[in-house]
C-alpha positions as CSV (number, residue, x, y, z in Angstrom):
1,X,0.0,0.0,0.0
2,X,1.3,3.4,-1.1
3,X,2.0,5.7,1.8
4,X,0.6,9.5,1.2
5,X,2.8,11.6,3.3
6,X,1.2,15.6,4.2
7,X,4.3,16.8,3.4
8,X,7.2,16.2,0.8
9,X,9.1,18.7,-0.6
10,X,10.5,18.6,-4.3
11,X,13.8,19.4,-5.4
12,X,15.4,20.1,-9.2
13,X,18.2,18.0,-7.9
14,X,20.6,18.8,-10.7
15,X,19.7,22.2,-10.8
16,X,20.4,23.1,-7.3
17,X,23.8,20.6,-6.4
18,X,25.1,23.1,-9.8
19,X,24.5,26.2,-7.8
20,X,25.6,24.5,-4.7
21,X,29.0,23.4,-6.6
22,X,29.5,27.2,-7.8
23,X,29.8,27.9,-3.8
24,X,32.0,25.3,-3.4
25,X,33.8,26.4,-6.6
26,X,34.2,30.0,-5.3
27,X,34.8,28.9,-1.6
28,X,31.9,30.9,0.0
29,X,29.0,28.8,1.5
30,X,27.9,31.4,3.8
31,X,26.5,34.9,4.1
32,X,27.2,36.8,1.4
33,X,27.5,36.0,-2.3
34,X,24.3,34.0,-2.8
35,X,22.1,35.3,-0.1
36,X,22.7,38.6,-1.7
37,X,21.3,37.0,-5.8
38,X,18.9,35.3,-4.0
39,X,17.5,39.3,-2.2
40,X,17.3,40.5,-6.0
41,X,15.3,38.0,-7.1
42,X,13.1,38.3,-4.0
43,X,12.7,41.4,-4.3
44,X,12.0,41.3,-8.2
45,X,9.8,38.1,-8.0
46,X,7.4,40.1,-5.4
47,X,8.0,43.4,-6.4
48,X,8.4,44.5,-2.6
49,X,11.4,47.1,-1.9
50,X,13.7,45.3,0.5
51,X,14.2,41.6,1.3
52,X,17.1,40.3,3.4
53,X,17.5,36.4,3.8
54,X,17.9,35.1,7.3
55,X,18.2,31.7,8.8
56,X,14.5,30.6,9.1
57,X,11.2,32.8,9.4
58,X,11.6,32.6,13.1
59,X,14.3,34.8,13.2
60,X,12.5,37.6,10.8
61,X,9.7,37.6,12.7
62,X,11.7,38.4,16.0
63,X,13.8,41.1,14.0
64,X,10.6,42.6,12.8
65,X,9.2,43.1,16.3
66,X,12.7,43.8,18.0
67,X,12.9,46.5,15.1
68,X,9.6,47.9,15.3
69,X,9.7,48.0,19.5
70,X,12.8,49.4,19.1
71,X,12.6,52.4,16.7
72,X,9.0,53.3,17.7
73,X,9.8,53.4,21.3
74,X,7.6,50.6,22.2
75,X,7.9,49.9,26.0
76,X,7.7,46.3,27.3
77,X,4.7,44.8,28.2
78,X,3.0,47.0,25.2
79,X,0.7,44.7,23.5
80,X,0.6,43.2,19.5
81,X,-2.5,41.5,18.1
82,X,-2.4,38.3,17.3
83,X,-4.1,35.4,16.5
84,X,-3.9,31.9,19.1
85,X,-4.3,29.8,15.7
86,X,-1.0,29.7,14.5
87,X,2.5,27.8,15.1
88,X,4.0,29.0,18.2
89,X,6.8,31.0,16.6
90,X,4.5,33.4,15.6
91,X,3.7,34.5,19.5
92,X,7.1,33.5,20.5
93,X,8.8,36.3,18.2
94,X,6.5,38.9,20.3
95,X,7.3,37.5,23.4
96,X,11.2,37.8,22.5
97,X,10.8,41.0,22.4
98,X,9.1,41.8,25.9
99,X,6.3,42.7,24.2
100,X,2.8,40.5,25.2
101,X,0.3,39.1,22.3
102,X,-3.3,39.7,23.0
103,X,-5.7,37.3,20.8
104,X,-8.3,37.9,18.4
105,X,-10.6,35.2,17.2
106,X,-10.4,33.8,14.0
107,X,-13.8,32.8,11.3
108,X,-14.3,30.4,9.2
109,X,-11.6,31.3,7.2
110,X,-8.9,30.5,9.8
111,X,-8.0,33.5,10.0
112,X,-7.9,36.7,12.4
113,X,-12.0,38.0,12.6
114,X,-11.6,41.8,11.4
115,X,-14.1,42.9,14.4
116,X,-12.5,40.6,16.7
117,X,-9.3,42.5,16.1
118,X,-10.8,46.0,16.5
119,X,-12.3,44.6,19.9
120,X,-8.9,44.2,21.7
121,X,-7.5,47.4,20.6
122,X,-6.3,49.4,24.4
123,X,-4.3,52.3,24.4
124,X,-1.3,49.6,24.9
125,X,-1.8,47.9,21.5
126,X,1.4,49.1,18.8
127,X,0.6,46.4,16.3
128,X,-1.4,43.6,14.5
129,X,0.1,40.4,13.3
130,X,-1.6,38.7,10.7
131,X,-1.2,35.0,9.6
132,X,-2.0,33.8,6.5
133,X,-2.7,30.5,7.6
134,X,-2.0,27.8,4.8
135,X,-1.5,30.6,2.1
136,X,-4.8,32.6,2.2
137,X,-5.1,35.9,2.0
138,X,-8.5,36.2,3.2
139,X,-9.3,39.1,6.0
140,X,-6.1,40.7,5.2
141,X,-7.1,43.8,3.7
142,X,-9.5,44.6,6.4
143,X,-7.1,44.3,9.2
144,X,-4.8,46.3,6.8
145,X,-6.7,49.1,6.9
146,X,-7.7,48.9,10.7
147,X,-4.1,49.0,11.3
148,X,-3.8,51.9,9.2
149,X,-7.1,54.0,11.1
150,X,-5.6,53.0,14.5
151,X,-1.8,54.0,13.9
152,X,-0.9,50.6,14.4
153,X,1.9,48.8,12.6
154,X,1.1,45.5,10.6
155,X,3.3,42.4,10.8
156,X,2.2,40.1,8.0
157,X,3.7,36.4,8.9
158,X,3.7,35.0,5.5
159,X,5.1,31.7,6.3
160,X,2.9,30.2,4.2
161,X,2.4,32.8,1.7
162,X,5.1,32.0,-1.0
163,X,3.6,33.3,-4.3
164,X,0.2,33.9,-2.7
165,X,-1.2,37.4,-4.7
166,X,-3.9,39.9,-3.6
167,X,-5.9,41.5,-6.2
168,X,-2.8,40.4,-8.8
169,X,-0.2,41.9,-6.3
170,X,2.1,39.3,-4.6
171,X,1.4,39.4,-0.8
172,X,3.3,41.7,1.3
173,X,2.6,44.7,0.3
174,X,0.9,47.7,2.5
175,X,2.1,46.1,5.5
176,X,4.7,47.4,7.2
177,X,7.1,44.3,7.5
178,X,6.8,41.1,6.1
179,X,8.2,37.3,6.8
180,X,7.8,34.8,4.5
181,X,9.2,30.9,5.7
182,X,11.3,28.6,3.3
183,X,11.4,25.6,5.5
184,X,12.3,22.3,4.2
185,X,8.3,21.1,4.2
186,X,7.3,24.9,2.1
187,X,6.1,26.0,-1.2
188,X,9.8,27.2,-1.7
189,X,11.7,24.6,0.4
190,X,15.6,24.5,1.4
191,X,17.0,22.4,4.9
192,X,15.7,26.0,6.4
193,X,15.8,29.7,5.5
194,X,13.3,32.7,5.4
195,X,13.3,36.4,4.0
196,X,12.2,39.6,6.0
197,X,10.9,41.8,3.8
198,X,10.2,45.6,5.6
199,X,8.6,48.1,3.6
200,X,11.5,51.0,4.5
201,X,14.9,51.1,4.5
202,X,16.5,52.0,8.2
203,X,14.3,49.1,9.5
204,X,16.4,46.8,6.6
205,X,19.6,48.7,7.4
206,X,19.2,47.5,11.3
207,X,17.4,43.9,10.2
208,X,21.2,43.5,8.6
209,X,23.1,44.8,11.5
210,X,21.1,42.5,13.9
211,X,21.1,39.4,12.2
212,X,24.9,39.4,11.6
213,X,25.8,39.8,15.6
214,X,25.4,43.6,15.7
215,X,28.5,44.0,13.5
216,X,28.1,47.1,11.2
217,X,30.1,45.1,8.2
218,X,29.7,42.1,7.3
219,X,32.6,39.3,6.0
220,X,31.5,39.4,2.5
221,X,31.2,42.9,2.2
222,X,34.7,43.4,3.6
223,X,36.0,41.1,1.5
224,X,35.2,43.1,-1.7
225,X,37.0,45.8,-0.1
226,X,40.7,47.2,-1.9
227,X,41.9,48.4,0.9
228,X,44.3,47.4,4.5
229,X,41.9,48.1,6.3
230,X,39.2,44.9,5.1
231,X,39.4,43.4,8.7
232,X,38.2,46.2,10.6
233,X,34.3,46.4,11.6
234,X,32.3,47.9,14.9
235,X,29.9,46.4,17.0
236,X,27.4,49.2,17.5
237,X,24.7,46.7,19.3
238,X,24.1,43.8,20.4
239,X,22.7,41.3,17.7
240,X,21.6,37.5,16.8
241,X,23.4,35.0,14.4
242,X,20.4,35.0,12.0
243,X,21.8,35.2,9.2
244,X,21.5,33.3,5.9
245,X,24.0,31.0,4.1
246,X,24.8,30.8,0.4
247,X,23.9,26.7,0.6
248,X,21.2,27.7,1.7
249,X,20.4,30.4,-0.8
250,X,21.4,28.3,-4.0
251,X,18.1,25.9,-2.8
252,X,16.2,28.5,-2.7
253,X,16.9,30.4,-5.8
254,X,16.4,27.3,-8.0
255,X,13.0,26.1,-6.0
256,X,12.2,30.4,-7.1
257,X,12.5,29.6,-10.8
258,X,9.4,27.3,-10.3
259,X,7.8,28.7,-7.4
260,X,4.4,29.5,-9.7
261,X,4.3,26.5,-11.8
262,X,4.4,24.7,-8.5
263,X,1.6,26.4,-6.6
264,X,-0.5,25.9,-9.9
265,X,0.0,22.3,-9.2
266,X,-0.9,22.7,-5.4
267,X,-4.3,24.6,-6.5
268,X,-5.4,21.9,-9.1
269,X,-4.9,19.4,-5.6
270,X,-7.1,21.8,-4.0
271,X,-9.7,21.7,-6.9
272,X,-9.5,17.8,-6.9
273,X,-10.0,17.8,-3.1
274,X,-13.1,20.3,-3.5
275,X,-14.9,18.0,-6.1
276,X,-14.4,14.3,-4.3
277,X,-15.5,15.2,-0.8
278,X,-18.7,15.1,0.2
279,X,-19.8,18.3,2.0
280,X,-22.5,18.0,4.4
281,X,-22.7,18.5,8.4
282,X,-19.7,16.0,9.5
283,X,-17.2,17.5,7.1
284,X,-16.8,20.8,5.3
285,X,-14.4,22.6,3.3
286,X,-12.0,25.7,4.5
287,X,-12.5,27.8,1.1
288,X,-9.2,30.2,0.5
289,X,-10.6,33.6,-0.3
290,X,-9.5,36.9,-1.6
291,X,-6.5,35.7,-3.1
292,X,-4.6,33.5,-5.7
293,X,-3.3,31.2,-2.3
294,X,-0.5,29.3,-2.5
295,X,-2.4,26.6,-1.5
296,X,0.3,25.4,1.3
297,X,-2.2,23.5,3.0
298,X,-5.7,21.8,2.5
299,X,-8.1,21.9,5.2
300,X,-11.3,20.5,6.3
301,X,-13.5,20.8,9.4
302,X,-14.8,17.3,10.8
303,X,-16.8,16.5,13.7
304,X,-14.9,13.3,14.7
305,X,-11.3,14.2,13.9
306,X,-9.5,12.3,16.0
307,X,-11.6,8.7,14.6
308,X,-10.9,10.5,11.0
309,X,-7.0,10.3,11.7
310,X,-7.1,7.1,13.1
311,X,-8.7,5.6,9.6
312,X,-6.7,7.3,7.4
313,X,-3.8,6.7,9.5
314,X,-4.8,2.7,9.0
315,X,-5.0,3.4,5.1
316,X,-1.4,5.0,5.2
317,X,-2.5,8.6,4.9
318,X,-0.7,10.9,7.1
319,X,-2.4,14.3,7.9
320,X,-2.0,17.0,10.0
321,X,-3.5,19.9,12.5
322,X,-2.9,23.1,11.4
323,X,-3.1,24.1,14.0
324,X,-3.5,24.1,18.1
325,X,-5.4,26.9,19.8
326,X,-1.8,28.4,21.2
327,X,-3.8,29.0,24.3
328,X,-3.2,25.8,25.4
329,X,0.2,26.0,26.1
330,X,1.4,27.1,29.5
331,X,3.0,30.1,28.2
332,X,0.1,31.7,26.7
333,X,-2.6,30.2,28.8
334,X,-5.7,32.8,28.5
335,X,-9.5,32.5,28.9
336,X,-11.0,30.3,26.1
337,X,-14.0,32.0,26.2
338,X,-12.4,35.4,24.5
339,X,-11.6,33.5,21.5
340,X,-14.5,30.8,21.1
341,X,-14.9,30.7,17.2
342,X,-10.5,29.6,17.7
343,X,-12.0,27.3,20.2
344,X,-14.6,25.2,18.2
345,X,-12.2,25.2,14.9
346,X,-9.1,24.2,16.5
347,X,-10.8,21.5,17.6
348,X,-11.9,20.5,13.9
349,X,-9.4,21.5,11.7
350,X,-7.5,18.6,9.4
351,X,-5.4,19.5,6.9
352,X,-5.1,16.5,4.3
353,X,-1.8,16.0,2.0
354,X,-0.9,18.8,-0.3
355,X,2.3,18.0,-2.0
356,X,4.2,17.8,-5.8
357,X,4.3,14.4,-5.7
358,X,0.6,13.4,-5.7
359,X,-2.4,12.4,-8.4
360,X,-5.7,12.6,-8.8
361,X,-5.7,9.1,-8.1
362,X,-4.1,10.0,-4.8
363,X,-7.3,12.6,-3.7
364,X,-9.4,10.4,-4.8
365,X,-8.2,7.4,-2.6
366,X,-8.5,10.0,0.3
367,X,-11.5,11.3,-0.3
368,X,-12.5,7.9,-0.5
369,X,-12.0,6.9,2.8
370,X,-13.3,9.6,4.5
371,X,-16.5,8.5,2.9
372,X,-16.3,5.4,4.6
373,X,-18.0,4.7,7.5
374,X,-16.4,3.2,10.9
């Protein structure tokens, strides 16, 4: 019996151990070099104006709040909006910072309720993050603009939004700072890696500083230099190894070239899904609205989950939860009741396997057995 994994990331082999072998070639694997092509083409692929390529998404979603706390003023214990339906690294990264995330509920969409959001706005709050959970856009605009009415900044954690477009324009833009994940199980996969993508240029000038140990200069730079004096750099603040690598970098530029082609793939997965299961009371679909998604995940709503996971499990289907009410977790425990819509979908929420590597025939086999009953 064929095992369907949720998750298995694609690689043009070839294509990436050549780009891999120029880094050998040139001796430079890390920052630098790569990391620097693969910013251009970030920046020309989304059309946003700065993009500076990290370790993982983690770490650009701490730099964006450090940043923003830091140049604004931002005092701890000040408060960011955020949404307790999420992977932890998006509350984390506030809670770096000294800052504290207050929740909003999400909707059906699985993602942050607009009126929700306006409803925990205090004279504390500085910002909203937004997650576009599984690549859809949906809600986005709204809390945009509520950002925008109430002077507060918008953090847009695009983990999952890798080619995702709004109205034709790639995702990203009119928020103030962006992160966008290429983990080794995402649209645009490497080992691990991400891009922080702020919309002016002091908060990139410091995002480099910071991620490169607060050093004011970094190796590859100085190495370009003609003069004695290529050695010398300050250390004007304290900063994080977050940094990007060039190995890392030659992944992703590759997986870049067919970023689109690929998420046309995940869409037509998403269509197949849509047409073989059956709608009705036990099972619906979560719809991706607003947007051309990048259709990272797939997810349903059930009413038995947990039986639901144990037959496909038994057929060799592995899915997943996207994802735990946050809330749950000791460092973020909060009253359920605030968030109840987070509540009753968290406790639903499936997402089936979404990869490059499956059929029709594969949907159909799932779809299949969750028809099946007992």
């Amino acid at each position: 019996m064929k095992t369907i994994p949720l998750f298995k990331p694609s690689f043009h082999v070839d294509e990436c151990l050549s780009e891999i072998r120029e880094c050998l070639e040139k001796g430079w694997t890390g920052l630098g070099y790569k990391t620097l092509i693969m910013e251009e083409k970030w920046k020309e692929y989304t059309g946003l104006p700065y993009a500076h390529f990290l370790n993982s998404a983690t770490a650009g979603l701490h730099l964006a709040v450090k940043i923003l706390k830091d140049r604004h003023g931002w005092k701890d214990g000040d408060e960011v909006i955020s949404t307790p339906f999420t992977f932890v690294s998006t509350n984390h990264a506030i809670t770096y910072a000294g800052l504290k995330p207050v929740f909003a509920d999400i909707d059906g969409t699985l993602n942050l309720n607009p009126g929700s959001v306006v409803s925990r706005i205090t004279p504390r709050t500085r910002a909203i993050m937004f997650v576009g959970i599984g690549g859809n856009a949906a809600n986005f605009p709204e809390v945009r603009e509520i950002g925008r009415k109430h002077g507060l900044k918008v953090i847009l954690d695009a983990a999952h939004m890798a080619g995702t477009r709004i109205d034709g324009v790639h995702a990203g833009h009119g928020a103030d700072v962006t992160v966008f994940s290429f983990h080794a199980v995402k649209n645009l996969p490497t080992a691990d890696s991400g891009m922080l993508c702020f919309s002016d240029e002091e908060s990139d000038r410091m995002a480099r500083r910071l991620s490169w140990l607060g050093i004011d200069l970094d190796t590859y730079s100085r190495s370009l230099k003609d003069d004695a004096y290529k050695w010398k750099y300050d250390v004007p603040c304290v900063g994080f190894k977050y940094h990007g690598n060039s190995v890392m970098a030659s992944l992703a530029l590759v997986g870049l070239k067919y970023l689109d082609e690929d998420n046309g793939y995940r869409r037509r997965i998403a269509g197949w899904y849509a047409g073989a299961l059956d709608e009705g009371p036990e099972l619906s679909v979560v719809r991706h609205e607003g947007c051309e998604s990048s259709r990272h995940l797939f997810q349903i709503l059930l009413e038995n989950r947990e039986a639901a996971i144990i037959k496909l499990n038994r057929h060799g289907i592995n899915p997943g939860v996207h994802y735990r009410d946050n809330r749950e977790y000791p460092q973020y425990q909060e009253a359920l009741d605030k968030c109840p819509e987070c509540v009753r979908l968290s406790g639903k929420v499936l997402s089936l396997p979404v990869h490059l590597g499956m059929t029709e025939d594969d949907v159909e086999r799932i779809a299949d057995v969750l028809k099946e009953n007992g």
